[in-house]
C-alpha positions in Angstrom: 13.9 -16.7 18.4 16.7 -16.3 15.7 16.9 -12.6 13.8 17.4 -11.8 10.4 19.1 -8.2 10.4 19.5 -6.1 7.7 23.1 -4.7 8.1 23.4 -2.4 5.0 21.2 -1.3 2.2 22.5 0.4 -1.0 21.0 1.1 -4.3 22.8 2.7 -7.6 20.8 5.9 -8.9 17.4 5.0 -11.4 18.0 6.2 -14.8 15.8 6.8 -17.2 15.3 4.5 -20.4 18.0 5.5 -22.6 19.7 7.6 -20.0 22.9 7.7 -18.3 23.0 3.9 -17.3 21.5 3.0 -20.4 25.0 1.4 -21.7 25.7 -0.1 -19.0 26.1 -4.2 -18.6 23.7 -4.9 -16.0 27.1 -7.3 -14.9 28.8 -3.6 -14.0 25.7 -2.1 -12.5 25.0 -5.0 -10.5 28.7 -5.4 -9.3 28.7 -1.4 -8.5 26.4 -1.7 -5.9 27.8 -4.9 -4.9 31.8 -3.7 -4.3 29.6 -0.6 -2.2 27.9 -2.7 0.2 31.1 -4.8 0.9 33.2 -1.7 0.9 30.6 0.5 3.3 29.9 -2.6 5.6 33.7 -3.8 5.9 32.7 -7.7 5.7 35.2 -10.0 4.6 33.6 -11.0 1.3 34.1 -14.6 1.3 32.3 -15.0 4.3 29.4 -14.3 2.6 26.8 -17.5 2.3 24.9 -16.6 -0.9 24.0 -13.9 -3.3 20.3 -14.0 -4.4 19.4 -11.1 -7.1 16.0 -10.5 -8.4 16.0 -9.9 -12.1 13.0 -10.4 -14.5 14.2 -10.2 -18.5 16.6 -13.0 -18.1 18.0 -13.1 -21.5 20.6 -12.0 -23.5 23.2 -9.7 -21.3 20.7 -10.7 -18.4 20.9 -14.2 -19.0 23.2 -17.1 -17.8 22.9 -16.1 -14.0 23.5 -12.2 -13.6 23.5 -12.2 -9.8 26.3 -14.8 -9.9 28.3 -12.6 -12.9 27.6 -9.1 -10.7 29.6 -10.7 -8.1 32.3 -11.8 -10.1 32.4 -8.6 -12.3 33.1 -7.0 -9.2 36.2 -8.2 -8.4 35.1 -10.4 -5.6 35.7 -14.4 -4.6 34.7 -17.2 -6.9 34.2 -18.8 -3.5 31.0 -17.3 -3.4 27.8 -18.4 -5.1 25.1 -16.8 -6.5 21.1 -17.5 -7.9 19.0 -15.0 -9.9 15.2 -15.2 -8.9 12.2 -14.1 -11.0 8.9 -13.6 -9.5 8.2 -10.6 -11.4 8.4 -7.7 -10.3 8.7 -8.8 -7.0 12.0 -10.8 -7.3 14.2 -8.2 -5.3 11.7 -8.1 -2.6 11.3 -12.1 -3.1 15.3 -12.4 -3.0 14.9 -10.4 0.7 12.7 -13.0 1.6 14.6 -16.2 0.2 17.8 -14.3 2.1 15.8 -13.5 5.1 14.5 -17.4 5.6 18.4 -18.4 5.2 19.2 -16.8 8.0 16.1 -17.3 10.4 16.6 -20.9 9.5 20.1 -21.3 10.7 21.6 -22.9 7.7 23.5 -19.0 6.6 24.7 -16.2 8.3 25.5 -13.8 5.9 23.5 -13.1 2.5 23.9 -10.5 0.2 20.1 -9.6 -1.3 18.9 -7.7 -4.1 18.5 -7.4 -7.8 19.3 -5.6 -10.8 17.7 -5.0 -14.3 18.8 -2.4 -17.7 15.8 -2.3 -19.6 16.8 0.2 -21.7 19.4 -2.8 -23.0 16.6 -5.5 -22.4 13.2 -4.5 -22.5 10.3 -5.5 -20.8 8.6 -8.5 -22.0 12.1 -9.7 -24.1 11.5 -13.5 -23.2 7.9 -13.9 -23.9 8.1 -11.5 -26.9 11.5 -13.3 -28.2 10.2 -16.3 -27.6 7.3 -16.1 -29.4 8.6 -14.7 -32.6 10.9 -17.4 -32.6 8.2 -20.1 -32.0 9.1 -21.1 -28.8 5.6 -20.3 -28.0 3.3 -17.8 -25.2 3.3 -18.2 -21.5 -0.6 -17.7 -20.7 -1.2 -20.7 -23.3 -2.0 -24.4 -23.3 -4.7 -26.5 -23.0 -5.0 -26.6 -19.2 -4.7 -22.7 -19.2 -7.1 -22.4 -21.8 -9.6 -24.2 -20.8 -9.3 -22.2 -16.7 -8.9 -18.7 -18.6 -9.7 -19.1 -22.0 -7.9 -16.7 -24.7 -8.8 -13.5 -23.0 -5.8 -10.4 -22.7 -3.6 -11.3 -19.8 -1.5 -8.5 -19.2 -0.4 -5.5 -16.6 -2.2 -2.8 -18.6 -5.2 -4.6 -18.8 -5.3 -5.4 -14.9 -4.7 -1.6 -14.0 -7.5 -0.7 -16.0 -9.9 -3.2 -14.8 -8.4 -2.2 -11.1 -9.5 1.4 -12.2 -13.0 1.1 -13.4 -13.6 -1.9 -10.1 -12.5 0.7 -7.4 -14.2 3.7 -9.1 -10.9 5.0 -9.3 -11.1 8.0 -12.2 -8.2 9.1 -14.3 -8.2 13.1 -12.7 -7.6 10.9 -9.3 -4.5 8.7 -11.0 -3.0 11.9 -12.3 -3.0 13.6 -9.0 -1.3 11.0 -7.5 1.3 11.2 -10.1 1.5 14.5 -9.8 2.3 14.2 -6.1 4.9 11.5 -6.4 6.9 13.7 -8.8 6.6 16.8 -6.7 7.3 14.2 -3.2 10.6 13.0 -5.1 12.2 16.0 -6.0 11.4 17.2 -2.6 13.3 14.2 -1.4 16.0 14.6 -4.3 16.6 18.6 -3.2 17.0 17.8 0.5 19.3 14.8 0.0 16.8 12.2 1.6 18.2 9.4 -0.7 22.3 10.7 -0.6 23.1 7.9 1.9 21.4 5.1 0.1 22.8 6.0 -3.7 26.1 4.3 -4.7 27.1 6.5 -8.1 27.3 5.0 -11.2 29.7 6.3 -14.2 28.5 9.9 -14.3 25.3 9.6 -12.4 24.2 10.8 -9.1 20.9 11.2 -8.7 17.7 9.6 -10.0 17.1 10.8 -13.9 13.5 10.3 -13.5 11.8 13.0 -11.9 10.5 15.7 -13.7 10.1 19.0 -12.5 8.4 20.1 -15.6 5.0 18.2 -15.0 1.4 19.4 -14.5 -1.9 18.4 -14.4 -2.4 20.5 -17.5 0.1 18.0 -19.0 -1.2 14.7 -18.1 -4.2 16.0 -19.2 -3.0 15.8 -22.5 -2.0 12.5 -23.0 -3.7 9.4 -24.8 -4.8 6.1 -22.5 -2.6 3.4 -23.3 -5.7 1.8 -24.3 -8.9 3.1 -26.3 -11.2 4.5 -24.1 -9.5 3.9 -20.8 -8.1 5.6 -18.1 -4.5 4.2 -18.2 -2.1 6.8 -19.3 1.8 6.8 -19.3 1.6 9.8 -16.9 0.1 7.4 -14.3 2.5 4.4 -14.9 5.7 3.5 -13.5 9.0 4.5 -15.8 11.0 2.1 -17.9 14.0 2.4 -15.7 17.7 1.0 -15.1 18.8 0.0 -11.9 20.3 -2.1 -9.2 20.4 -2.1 -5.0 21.8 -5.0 -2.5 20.9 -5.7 1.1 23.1 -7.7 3.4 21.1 -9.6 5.9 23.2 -10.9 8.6 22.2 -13.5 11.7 23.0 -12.6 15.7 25.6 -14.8 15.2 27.4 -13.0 12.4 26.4 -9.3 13.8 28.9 -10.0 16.9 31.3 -12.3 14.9 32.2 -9.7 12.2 31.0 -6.6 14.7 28.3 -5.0 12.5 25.7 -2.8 13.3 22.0 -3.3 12.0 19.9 -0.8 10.5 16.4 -2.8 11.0 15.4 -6.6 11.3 13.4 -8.6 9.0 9.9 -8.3 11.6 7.5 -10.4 9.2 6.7 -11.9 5.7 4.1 -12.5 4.1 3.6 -14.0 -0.1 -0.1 -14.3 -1.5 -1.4 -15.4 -5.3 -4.7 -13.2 -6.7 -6.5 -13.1 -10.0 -4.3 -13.6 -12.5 -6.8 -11.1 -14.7 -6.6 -8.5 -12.2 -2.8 -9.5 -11.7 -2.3 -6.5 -9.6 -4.5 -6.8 -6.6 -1.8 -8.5 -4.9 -0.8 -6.2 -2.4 -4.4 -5.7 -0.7 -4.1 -9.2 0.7 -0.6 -9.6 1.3 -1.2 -6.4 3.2 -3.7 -8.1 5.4 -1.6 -11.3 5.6 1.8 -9.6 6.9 -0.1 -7.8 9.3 -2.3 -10.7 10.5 1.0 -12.7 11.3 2.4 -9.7 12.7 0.0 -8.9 15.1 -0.5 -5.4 13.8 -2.5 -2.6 12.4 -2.4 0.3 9.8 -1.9 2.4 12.7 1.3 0.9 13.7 2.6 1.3 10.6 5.3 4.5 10.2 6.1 4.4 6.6 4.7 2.6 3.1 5.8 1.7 0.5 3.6 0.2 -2.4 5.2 0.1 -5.9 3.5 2.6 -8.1 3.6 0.0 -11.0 0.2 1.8 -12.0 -1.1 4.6 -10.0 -4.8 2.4 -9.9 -3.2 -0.2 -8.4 -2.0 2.1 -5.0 -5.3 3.8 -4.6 -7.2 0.7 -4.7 -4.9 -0.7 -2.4 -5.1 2.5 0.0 -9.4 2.1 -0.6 -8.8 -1.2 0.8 -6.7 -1.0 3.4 -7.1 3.1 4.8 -3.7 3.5 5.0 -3.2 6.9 5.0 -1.7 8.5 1.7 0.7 10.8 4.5 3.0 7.6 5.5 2.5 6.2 1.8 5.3 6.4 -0.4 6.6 9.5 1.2 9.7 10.3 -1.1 7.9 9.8 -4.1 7.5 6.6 -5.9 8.0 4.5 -9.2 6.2 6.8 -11.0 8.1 9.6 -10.5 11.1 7.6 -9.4 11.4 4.9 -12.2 10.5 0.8 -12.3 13.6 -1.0 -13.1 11.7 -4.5 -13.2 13.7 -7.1 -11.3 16.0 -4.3 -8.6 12.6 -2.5 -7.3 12.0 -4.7 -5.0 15.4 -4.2 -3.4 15.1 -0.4 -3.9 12.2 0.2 -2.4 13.5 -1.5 0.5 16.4 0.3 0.7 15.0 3.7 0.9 12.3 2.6 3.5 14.7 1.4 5.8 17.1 4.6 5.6 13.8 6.7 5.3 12.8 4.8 8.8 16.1 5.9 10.4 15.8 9.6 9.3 12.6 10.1 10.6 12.9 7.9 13.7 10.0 5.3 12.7 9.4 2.1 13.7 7.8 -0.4 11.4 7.7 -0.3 7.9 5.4 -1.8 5.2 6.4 -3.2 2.0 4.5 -4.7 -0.8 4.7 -4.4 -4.3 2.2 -6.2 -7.4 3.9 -8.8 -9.5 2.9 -10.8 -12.7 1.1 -13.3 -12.2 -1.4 -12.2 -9.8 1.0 -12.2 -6.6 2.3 -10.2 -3.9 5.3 -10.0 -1.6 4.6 -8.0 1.9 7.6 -7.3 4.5 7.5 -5.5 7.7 10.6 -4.5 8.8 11.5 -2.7 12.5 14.1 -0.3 12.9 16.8 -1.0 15.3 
């Protein structure tokens, strides 16, 4: 059977919204991380097949195919193409897959993976919000969609509410998660866990977005993002900037260009859910990814479930009894930021170096996406 290894994984810092990547062209970010992984892995760069980058608020300095101008804004060959991918939030982890199926098929050897997004410059919900003030009209519209869903509220914050009052999941239980996803990422941020994965950026070293200030008392405090729900900003991922790049290599390449692989794409599984809940995704892509696997939650070293809402993980963790010690370990996107279209690459790339600290096996991804989908990838350290 052919492999699809993953040679190198590198990821810029998160910064906050406004923070200190907050002016810069997602074109620089992106082609930061990029010049890294080619410098850290030693590849000739024009060998390189493709460059797929997730990225979600395609517009404006996003727009026009930013994985393909990362690559050039970093200084390397024209030779080389590029595609930008949206599936929501999951386009970093979908670009892993698209990457990953090159490979395994045969038809590339060496493909560059990831994604990038500055929502600080573009924020989220810039097409559909642009769009619609300038009559180019609403994505969960028409007649055929009507008539399936009607006129109802299709959005994130609606889902992780309705995720929260269907799971029984209360807001003191969102907020100590929260709570223990800041205090797991400075953890990680004080003992260097993430130093070999982070690629500097300008000024900026380390993730901006944990804060060491925060308390129950705090959270507490806050108003729901809706009246009379649960949903606070203190249990929601950060509006984030950020970028990370995988380079997925086949055997062939591995001996040709003599690289050493960190881990090897094990499994993939992609699922569509209720669009209403959108964010239930991950449950069954869980079960699918393991089901073609051959697996169980036991085998599984290390989690990671994007922390787009905090509802969404500890439904997910009702559902499948994973257990919250090997779940998002260093801290997660509410402590550690959501920068929309990269996450899906950066979550990846602290799994995999996270599996070779501790001397894991397998890991778990999945992450929720717009749309009611899911991406899951099981990966197995080498």
């Amino acid at each position: 059977m052919p492999e699809a290894y993953v040679v190198e994984a590198l990821r810029s810092p998160v910064g906050r919204r406004g923070g200190g990547l907050g002016a810069v062209h997602p074109n620089d970010l992106g082609g930061r991380v990029l010049a890294a992984l080619v410098e850290r892995t030693g590849i000739d760069p024009a060998a390189v097949d493709d460059v797929i980058f997730g990225c979600v608020g395609q517009m404006g300095a996003q727009s026009a195919n930013v994985a393909r101008n990362a690559w050039l804004t970093a200084g390397l060959p024209e030779s080389v193409p590029a595609t930008t991918v949206d599936r929501q939030c999951g386009s970093a982890q979908q670009a892993i897959h698209f990457a990953a199926q090159a490979v395994l098929s045969g038809t590339q050897d060496l493909v560059v993976a990831g994604g990038v997004e500055v929502m600080s410059r573009v924020p989220i919900a810039s097409p559909a919000v642009v769009g619609q003030r300038e009559g180019m009209g609403f994505p969960y519209a028409g007649d055929g969609w009507r008539e399936r869903y009607g006129d109802q509220e299709i959005s994130q914050f609606r889902g992780a509410e309705l995720i929260a009052g269907k799971w029984g999941i209360s807001r003191e239980d969102m907020e100590r998660m929260a709570l223990d996803s800041h205090q797991r990422a400075l953890a990680a941020v004080e003992d260097g866990s993430f130093t070999a994965e982070i690629v500097p950026v300008g000024g900026v070293v380390a993730d901006e977005g944990p804060r060491p200030d925060t308390s129950l008392e705090k959270m507490a405090g806050l108003k729901p993002l809706r009246e009379g729900g649960r949903v606070t900003p203190a249990v929601s991922s950060q509006i984030s900037d950020g970028a990370a790049a995988l380079l997925l290599a086949s055997e062939e390449a591995v001996r040709t260009h003599g690289l050493t692989p960190l881990a090897r794409i094990h499994t993939m599984a992609v699922v569509g859910s209720d669009p209403v809940f959108m964010l239930t995704g991950p449950i069954p892509a869980t079960e699918a990814v393991l089901a073609k696997a051959g697996l169980k939650i036991d085998d599984i070293d290390l989690f990671e479930v994007n922390e787009a809402f905090a509802s969404v993980v500890l439904a997910w963790q009702k559902e499948t009894g994973a257990p919250w010690s090997r779940t998002n370990v260093l801290g997660g996107a509410i402590a550690l930021g959501h920068p929309l279209g990269a996450t899906g690459a950066r979550l990846m790339t602290t799994m995999i170096h996270n599996l070779g600290r501790t001397g894991g096996r397998y890991g778990l991804q999945t992450m929720c996406e717009g749309g009611g989908m899911a991406n899951a990838t099981l990966v197995e350290r080498l």
